[in-house]
N, C-alpha and C positions, 0 to 999 in steps of 0.2 A: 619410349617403349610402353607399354600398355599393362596394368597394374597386372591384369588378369594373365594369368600364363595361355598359351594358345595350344597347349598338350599338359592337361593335369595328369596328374602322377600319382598312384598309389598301390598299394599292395594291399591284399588280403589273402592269407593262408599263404602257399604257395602261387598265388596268382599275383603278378603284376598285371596294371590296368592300365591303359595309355590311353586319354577319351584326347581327340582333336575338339578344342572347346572355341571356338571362335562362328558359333548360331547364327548370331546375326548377320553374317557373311557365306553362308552353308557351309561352314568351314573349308575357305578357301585358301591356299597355301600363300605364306608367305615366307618369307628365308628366318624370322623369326621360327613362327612352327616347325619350319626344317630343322633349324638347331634344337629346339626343345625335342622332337623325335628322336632326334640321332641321340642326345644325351639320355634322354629317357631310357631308350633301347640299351646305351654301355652301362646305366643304373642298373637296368634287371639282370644284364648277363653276370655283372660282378656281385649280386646279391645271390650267396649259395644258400637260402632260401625259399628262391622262387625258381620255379620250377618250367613255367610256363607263363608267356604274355597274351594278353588281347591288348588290341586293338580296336577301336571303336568309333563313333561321332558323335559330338549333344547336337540337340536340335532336330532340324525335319530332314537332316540325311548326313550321310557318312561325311563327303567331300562333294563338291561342285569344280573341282580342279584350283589353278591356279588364281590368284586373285587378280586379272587382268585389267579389270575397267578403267582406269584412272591410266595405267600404261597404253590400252588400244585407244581410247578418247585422245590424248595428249600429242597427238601430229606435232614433231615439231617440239615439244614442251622440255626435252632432255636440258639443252640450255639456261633455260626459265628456270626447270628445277633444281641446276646446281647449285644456286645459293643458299640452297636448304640445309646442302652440306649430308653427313649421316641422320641427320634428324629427316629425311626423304618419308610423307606419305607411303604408307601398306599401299603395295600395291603400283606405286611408283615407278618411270623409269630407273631412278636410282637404287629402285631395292633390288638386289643381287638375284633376288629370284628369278626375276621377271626380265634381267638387262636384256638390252640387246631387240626387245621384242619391240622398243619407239627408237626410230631412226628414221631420219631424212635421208630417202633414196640419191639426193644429189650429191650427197659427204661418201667418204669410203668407208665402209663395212668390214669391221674385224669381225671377222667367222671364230677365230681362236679367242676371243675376248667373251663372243657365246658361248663355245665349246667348254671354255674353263669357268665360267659360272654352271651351265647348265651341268657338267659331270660332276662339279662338286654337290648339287639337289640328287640324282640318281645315286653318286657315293652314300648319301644321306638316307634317302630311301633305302637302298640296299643294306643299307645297318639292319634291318627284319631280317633280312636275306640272312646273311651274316654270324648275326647274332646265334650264340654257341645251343639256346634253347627256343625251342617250338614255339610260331606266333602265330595266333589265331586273329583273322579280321575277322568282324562282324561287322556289314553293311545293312543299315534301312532308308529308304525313302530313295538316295543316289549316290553311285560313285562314279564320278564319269571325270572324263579328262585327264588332269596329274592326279585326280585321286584314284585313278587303276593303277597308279605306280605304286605307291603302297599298298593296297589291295593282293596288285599282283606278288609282291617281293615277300608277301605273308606265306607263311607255309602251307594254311587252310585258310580257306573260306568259308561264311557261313553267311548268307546273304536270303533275307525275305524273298519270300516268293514273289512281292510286288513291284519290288524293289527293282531301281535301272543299274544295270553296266555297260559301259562302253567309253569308246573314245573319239567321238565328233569330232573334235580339229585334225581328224586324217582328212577331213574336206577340205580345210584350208588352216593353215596359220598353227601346225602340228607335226609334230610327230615321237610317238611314245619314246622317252630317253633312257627309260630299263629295259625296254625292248625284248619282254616276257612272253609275248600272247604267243607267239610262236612254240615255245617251250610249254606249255602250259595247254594249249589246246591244241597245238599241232598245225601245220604252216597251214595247209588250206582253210580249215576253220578259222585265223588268223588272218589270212587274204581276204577271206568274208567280213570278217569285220571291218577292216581298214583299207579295203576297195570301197568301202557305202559308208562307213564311220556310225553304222546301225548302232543301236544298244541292244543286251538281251534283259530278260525280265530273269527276277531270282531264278523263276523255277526252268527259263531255260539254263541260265548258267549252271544249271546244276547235269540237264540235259547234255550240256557241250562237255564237260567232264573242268569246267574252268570250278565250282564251288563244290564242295564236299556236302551242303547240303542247304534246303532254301523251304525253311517251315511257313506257315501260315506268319504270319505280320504278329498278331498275338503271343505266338507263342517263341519265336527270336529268343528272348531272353533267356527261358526255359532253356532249351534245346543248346545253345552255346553255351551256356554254364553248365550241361550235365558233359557234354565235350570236353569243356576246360577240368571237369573236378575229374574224369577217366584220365585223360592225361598226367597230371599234378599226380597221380597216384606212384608213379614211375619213377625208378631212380633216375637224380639228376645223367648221372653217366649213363647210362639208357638211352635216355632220351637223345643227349646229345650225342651219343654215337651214330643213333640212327640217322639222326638231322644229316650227319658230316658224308654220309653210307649212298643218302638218297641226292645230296646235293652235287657229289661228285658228274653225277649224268651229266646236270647241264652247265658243271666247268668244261666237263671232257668236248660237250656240242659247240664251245667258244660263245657263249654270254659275254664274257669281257669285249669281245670284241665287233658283236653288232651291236651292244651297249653304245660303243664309241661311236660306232657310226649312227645309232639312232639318236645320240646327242648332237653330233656334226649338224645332220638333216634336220632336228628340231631348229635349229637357226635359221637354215636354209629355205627353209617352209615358208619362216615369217619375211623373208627379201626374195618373193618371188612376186613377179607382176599380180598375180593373183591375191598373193599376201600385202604386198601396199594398196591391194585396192583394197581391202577387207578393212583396214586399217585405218581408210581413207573413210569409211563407210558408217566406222563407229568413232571415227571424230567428227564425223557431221551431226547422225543421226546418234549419237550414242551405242555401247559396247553391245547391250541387250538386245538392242536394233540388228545390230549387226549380226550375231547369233542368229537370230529368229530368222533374218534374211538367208540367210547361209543352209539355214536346216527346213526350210518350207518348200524348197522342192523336192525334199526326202519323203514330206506327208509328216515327219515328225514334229517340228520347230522345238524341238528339247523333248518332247515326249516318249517313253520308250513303245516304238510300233513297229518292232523288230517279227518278221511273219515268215519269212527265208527260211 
């Protein structure tokens, strides 16, 4: 395990602070970071305290999603890598996070072996959801992939205006396991993105009604701290009443339950003709390869050029 925590933890005033610190990888998820969010998240709800959480990224952006490469490269490697034992590479087919997604198509495929790693990361995420007081992301530079699963399970947003969202692996080798965007911008707006796997830029997400607000890149900091110090102002029971008032709609719409199916279908994604050959793609040519190939007849190749 890695000296550095991959979600530091701290509190000021009534604020708790959750920064995803893993830079040098865009902070890309791994089941380590998962645990440290989730536990992070039960820190602030039982600290009568704090009043309010952010959320955040170090480095040149929020999230880049899951930390894939070493599991898309590894054809075939699950084998090879069990003598690592729990000591398994970030990143790994052995890391929990990620199972399921290196498999040799000729072996049998437990769907239920994804299912129960993958809902245990969306349980994990939905700890934002969850959690008894208000959580504010702040996104800059990108959130795309599994990092719109936190994003989305945050109550507000507040994302740069320059800033990318979306979720590209609805092209191939995906599919969202909080299964929010529906809820959050409303099923058409939501077919749009996940019919083309487009990104929007901050200041459309702000457009689409997905961010509560998307200032100039400079002033991010500003503007989510004057947010977090209005809120923080409020009684704790305030607050959380309301949280419990507003989240009711989308238990009543059934979240639990395309949740489940949006976890089922993220397995399913990755053992589709289309997903072993992706797969096949980024063990020859490497993961980034694969990617860029994947998103160059979009016109984007990772860029946000969301125009729709």
């Amino acid at each position: 395990m890695a000296d550095r925590p991959s979600v530091h933890y701290e509190v000021t005033g009534r604020i708790a602070r959750l920064t995803l610190d893993r830079p040098e990888r865009g902070n890309a998820i791994t089941r380590e970071m998962i645990e440290q969010l989730a536990a992070g998240v039960e820190r602030a709800d039982l600290d009568p305290d704090v009043h309010v959480l952010l959320l955040s990224g170090n480095g040149s952006g929020f999230c880049g999603g899951y930390d894939l490469v070493e599991s898309a490269e590894g054809m075939g490697g699950a084998g090879q890598a069990g003598s690592r034992g729990s000591e398994a590479p970030v990143g790994s087919p052995l890391d929990p996070a990620v199972i399921g997604a290196n498999h040799d198509p000729a072996r049998t495929w437990d769907s239920m072996l994804d299912y129960a790693m993958m809902s245990r990361n969306a349980r994990a995420f939905m700890s934002l959801f969850h959690c008894g007081k208000p959580v504010v992301c702040k996104v800059h530079g990108f959130c795309v992939a599994g990092g719109t699963d936190m994003a989305l399970c945050s109550d507000l947003l507040v994302i740069a205006a320059d800033a990318k969202i979306g979720y590209p692996p609805a092209r191939v080798w995906g599919s969202p396991t909080t299964a929010l965007w529906a809820y959050r911008i409303g099923a058409q707006r939501a077919k749009r993105l996940l019919f083309t796997g487009d990104s929007l830029s901050g200041a459309e997400a702000v457009e689409w009604g997905l961010a509560i607000d998307a200032p100039a890149p400079e002033e991010l900091d500003e503007r989510t701290e004057s947010l977090l110090s209005r809120i923080a102002r409020l009684p704790l029971n305030q607050l959380m009443m309301m949280k419990l008032l507003v989240n009711q709609s989308m238990y009543a719409q059934g979240l639990h339950t395309t949740q489940v199916l949006g976890s089922v279908f993220d397995g399913i994604t990755r053992h589709t003709s289309e997903g072993y050959a992706f797969q096949r793609r980024a063990a020859e040519d490497g993961y980034r390869e694969a990617v860029r190939a994947r998103d160059e007849p979009f016109g984007d190749a990772g860029r946000s050029t969301f125009k729709g």
